[in-house]
C-alpha positions in Angstrom: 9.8 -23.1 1.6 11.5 -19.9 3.0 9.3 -17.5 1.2 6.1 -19.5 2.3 7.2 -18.9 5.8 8.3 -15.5 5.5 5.4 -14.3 3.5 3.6 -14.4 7.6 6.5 -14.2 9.9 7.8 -10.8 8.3 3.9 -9.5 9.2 4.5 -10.0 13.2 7.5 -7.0 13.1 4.8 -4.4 13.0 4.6 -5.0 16.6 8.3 -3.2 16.8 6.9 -0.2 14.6 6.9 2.3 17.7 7.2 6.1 16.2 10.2 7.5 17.3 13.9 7.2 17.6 15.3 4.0 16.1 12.9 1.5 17.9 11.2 -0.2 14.7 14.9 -0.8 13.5 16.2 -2.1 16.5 12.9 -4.1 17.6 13.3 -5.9 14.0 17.2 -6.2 14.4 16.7 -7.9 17.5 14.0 -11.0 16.4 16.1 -10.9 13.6 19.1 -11.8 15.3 21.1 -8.8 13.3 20.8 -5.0 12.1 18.3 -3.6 9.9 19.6 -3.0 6.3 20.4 1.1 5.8 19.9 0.8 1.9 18.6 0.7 -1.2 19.5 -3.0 -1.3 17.4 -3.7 1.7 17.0 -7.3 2.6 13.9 -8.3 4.8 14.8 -8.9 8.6 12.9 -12.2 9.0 13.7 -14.9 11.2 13.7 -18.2 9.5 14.8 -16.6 5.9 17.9 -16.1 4.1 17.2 -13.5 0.9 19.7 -11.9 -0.6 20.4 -8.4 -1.5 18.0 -7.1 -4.5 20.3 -6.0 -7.4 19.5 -3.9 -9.6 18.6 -4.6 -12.9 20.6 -3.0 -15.6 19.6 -1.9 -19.3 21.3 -5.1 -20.9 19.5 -7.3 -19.2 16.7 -6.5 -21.1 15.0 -4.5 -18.5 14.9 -1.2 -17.2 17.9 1.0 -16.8 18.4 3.5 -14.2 16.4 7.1 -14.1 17.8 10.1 -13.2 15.8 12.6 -11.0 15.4 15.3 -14.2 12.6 12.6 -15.6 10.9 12.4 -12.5 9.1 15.4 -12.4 5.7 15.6 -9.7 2.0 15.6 -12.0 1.3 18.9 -10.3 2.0 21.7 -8.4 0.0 19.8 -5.3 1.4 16.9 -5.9 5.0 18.8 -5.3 3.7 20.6 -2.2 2.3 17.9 -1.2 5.9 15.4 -1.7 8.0 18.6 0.5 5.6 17.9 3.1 5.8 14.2 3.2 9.5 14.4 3.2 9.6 16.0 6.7 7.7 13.1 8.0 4.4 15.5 7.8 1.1 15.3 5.6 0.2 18.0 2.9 -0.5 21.9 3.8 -3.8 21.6 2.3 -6.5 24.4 3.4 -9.5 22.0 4.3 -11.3 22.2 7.4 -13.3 19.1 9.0 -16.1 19.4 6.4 -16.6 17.2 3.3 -14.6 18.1 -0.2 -16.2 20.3 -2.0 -18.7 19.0 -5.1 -16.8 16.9 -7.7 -16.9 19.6 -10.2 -14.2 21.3 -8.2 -11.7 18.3 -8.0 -8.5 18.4 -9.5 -8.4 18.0 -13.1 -5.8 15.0 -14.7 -5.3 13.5 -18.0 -7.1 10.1 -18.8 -4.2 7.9 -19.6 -1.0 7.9 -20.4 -0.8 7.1 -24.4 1.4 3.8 -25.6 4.6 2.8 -24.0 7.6 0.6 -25.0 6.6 -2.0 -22.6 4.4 -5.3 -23.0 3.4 -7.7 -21.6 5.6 -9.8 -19.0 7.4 -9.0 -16.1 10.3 -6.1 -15.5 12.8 -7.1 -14.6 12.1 -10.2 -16.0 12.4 -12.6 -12.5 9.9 -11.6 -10.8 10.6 -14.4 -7.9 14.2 -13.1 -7.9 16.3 -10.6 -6.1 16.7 -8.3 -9.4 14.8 -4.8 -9.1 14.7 -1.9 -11.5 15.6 1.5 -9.9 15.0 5.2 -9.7 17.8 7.2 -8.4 18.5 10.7 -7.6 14.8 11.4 -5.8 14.8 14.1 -3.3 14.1 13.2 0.0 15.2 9.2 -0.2 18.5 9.6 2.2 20.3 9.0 -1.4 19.3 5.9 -1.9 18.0 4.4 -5.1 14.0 3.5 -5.0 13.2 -0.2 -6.1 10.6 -1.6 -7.6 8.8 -4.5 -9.7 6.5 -4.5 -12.3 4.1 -7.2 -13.7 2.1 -6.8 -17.1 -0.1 -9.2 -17.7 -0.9 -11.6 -21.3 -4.1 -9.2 -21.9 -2.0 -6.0 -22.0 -2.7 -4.2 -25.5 -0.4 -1.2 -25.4 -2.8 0.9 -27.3 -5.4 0.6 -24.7 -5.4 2.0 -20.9 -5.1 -0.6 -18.5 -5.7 0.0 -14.5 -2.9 -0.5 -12.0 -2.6 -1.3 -8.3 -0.2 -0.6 -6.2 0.6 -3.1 -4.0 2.7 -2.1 -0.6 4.2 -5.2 1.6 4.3 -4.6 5.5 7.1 -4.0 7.3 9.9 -6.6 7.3 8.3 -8.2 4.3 9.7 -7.0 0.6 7.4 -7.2 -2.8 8.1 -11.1 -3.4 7.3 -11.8 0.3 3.5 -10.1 0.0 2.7 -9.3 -3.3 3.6 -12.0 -5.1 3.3 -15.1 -2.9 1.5 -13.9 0.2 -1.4 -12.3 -1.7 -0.8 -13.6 -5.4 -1.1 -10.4 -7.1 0.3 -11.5 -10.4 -2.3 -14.5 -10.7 -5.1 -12.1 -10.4 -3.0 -9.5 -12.5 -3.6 -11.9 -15.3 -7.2 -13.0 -14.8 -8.8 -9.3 -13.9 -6.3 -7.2 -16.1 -4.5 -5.1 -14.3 -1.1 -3.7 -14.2 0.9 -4.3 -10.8 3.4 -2.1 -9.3 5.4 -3.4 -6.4 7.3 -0.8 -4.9 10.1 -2.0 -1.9 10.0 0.1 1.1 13.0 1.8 2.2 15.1 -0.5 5.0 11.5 -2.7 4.2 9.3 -0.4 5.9 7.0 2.5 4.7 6.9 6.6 5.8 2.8 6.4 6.9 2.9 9.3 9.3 4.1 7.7 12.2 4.3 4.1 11.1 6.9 2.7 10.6 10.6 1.4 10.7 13.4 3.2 9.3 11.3 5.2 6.5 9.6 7.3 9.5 12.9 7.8 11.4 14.8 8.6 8.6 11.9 11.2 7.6 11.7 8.8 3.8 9.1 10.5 1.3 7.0 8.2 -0.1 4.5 10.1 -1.0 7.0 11.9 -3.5 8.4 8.0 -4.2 5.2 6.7 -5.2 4.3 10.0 -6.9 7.7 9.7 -9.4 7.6 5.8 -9.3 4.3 6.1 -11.4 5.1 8.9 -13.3 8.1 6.7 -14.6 6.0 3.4 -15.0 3.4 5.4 -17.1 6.4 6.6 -19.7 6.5 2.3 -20.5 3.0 1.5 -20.2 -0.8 2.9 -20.9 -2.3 3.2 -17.6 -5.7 4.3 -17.2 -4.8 7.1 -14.7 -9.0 7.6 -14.0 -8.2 3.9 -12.8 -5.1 4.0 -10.1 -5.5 2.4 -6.7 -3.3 1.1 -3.9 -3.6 -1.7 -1.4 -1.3 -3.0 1.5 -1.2 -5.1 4.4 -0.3 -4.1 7.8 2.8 -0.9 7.5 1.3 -0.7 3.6 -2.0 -0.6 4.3 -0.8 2.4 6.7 0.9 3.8 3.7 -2.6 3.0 1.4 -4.3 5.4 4.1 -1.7 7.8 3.5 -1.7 7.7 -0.1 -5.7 8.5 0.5 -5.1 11.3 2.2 -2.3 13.1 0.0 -2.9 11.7 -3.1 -6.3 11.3 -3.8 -5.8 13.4 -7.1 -3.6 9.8 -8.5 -5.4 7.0 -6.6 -9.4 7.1 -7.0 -9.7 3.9 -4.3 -7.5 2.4 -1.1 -7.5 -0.9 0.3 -5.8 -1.6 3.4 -5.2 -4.8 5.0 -4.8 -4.4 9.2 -3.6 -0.9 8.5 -5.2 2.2 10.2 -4.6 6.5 9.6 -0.9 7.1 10.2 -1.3 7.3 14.4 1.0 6.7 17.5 -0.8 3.3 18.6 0.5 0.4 16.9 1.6 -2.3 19.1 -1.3 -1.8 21.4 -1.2 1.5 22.7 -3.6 3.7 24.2 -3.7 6.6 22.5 -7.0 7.0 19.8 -6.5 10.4 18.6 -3.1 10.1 16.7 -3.1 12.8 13.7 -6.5 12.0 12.1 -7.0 15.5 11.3 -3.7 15.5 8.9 -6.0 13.8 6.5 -7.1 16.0 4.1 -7.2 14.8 0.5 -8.5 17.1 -2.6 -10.6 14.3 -3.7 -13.0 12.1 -2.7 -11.5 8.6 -2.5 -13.0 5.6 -2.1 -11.6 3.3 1.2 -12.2 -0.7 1.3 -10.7 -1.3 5.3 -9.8 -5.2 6.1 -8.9 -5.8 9.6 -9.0 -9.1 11.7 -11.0 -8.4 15.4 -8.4 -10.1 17.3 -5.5 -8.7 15.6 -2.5 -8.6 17.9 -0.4 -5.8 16.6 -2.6 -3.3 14.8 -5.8 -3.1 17.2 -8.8 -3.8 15.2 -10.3 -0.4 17.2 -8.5 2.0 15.0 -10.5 0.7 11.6 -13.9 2.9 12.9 -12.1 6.3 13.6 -10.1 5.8 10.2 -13.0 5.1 8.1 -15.1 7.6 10.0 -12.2 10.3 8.9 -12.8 9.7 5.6 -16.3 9.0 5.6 -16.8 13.1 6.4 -14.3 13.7 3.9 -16.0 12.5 1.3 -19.4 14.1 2.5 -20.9 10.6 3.9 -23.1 10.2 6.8 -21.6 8.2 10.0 -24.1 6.1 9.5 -23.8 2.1 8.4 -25.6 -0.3 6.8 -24.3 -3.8 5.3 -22.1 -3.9 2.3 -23.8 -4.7 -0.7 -19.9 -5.7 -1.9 -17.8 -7.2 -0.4 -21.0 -8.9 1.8 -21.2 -10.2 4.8 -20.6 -13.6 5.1 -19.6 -16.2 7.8 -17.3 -15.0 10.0 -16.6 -11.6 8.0 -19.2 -8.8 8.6 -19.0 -5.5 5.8 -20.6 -2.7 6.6 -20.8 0.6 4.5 -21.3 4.0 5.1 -24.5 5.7 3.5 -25.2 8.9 2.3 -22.1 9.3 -0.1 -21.7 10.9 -3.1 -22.0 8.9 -6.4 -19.3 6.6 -7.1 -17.6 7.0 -3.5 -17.9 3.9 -1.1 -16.1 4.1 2.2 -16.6 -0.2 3.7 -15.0 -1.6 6.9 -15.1 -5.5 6.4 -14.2 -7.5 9.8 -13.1 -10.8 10.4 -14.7 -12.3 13.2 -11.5 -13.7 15.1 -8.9 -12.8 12.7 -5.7 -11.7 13.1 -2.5 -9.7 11.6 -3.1 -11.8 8.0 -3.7 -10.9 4.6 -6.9 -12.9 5.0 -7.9 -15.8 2.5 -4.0 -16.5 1.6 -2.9 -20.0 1.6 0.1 -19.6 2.6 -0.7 -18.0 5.9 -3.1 -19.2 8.6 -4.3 -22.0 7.2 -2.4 -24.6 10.1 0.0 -25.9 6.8 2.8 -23.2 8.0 2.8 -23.3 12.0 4.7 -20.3 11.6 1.6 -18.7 10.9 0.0 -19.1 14.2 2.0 -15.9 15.8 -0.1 -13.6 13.8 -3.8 -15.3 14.5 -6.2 -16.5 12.7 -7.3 -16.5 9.0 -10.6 -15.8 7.5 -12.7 -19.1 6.3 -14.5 -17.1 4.1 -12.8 -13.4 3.3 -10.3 -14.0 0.3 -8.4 -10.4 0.5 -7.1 -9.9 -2.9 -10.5 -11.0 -4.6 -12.2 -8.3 -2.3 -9.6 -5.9 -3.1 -9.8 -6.2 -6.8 -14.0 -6.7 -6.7 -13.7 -3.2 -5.3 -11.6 -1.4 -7.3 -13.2 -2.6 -10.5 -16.2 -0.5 -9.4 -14.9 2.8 -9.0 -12.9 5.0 -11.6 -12.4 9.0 -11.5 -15.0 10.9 -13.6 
């Protein structure tokens, strides 16, 4: 019953994700009634919860063993210069100006897949529900701590075919079990859409997005070079379909999908965040709506799905237009919107899609009329079952996130 409650109170400490100094951490110490965790073994600071420190899982356990930095070597030179530059809290040096990308003939190049692994089907390490996470160590720019992660491969998995993968990123507080697998059931639709899930935990349980949030901004964490090695490693065990990579989040990782968008659009071909905005110094309800949009400059187009509640009380719904305006003009769309052919509007949610883009690039802002801080459409949150719930508003009675998500993705693949 903890996790069913934790899987909404852990969204509400985005409200203490302020950039600067230690505030996150000590706004989420103090509803927690303790200190926030300063390592690898992070456990999530959630009132109401007791989890227990991950531990890692080891090679006799019949998962994966530990990974020395000398495997995890960046896909490219950008993808290195673009990892230096996350790990001083910043975004890549790329040399783009305001403009659109240039024409898809003058993207980056990168292979198609990845070739068999040693991995099949099932789940690494092998208790998915548990406290047991594989590890990467020796990363640059991690404070020296080990990187976690899960992995889940579902039944239809055929090593000698590519398979897509999604990335799915928890928000702060919250830990891969918390979101991923019970707040927006990833593995269930893992199995029934075929996709490979990667469930990375956030360092101290919070994401490096720019200026959000927690102890990954102030400690200057870089998870752009994380995610970067995390998949590099993953694809060594399994045949991913690297034209067919995408990352969604909710709240502080749907901050980090945005990131992702912005400095490594030459690994993810499509985004969805969940009450996220562009890395920028207004979470909470500030006042500011300029932040550090211009930061964003990807070498690819990338397609964005945006979910965001109008009445969300942490992450002001007023930040989704100037996000998905950003990369609108990246990706050489017009600012102007029409309804969303999918996901479509419906009831109290209202998509609407930019026009004038480039084949095979959608940039969609989906609204729920009402809603809140939630991962919308999960039963375990909003629903009035879990009063708990009630702190971060309403839920959607007709947006089902994570069938959006994946409805999207399935669409779009690199040339």
């Amino acid at each position: 019953m903890w996790k069913r409650r934790s899987v909404c109170l852990g969204l509400w400490l985005c409200a203490a994700c302020r950039v600067g100094g230690g505030g996150a951490e000590a706004g989420a110490a103090a509803e927690s009634g303790g200190t926030p965790a300063r390592s690898g073994a992070q456990t999530a600071p959630v009132a109401g919860a007791t989890p227990t420190a991950p531990v890692t899982a080891s090679a006799a356990a019949g998962t994966r063993s530990t990974t020395s930095a000398a495997t995890m070597t960046t896909p490219s030179a950008g993808a290195t210069a673009a990892s230096a530059a996350a790990g001083q809290g910043g975004h890549a040096a790329q040399d783009l100006d305001a403009g659109p990308l240039p024409a898809a003939d003058a993207a980056v190049e990168a292979p198609r897949s990845t070739g068999p692994g040693d991995w099949k089907a099932g789940d690494y390490p092998q208790d998915l529900m548990g406290s047991t996470y594989l590890e990467l160590k020796g990363l640059p720019g991690q404070a020296n701590t080990a990187r976690q992660y899960k992995v889940h491969v579902p039944p239809s998995y055929d090593p000698k075919k590519p398979m897509p993968l999604v990335l799915c990123m928890h928000g702060l507080g919250q830990d891969p079990v918390m979101f991923c697998v019970i707040g927006a059931d990833m593995p269930k639709k893992s199995d029934s859409a075929g996709f490979l899930l990667l469930m990375p935990f956030g360092y101290q349980n919070s994401w490096n997005a720019g200026t959000c949030c927690g102890g990954a901004v102030t400690e200057k964490i870089d998870d752009v070079g994380f995610i970067r090695a995390l998949i590099k490693e993953v694809s060594s065990h399994l045949n991913i379909d690297l034209t067919r990579v995408y990352a969604t989040g909710l709240s502080n990782g749907g901050y980090m999908s945005y990131r992702l968008a912005c400095e490594a659009s030459d690994v993810f071909v499509a985004v969805a965040p969940g009450a996220g905005a562009i890395g920028m110094d207004d979470i909470g309800g500030g006042t500011s709506a300029s932040g550090d949009f211009s930061a964003c400059k990807p070498v690819n187009r990338v397609s964005v799905l945006d979910l965001h509640g109008t009445e969300d009380p942490l992450i002001p719904y007023r930040l989704q237009k100037p996000s998905l305006e950003r990369i609108a003009q990246l990706n050489g769309c017009m600012l102007q919107t029409q309804s969303a052919a999918q996901p479509a509007s419906s009831g109290d949610t209202k998509c609407v899609s930019y026009t004038g883009c480039p084949a095979g690039t959608e940039v969609i802002g989906c609204s729920v009329d009402g809603g809140g801080h939630v991962w919308f459409g999960s039963p375990n949150c909003g629903t009035g079952v879990d009063a708990a719930c009630a702190i971060v508003g309403a839920n959607s009675k007709t947006l089902v996130n994570t069938d959006a998500v994946w409805s999207f993705f399935s669409t779009h693949a690199r040339p």
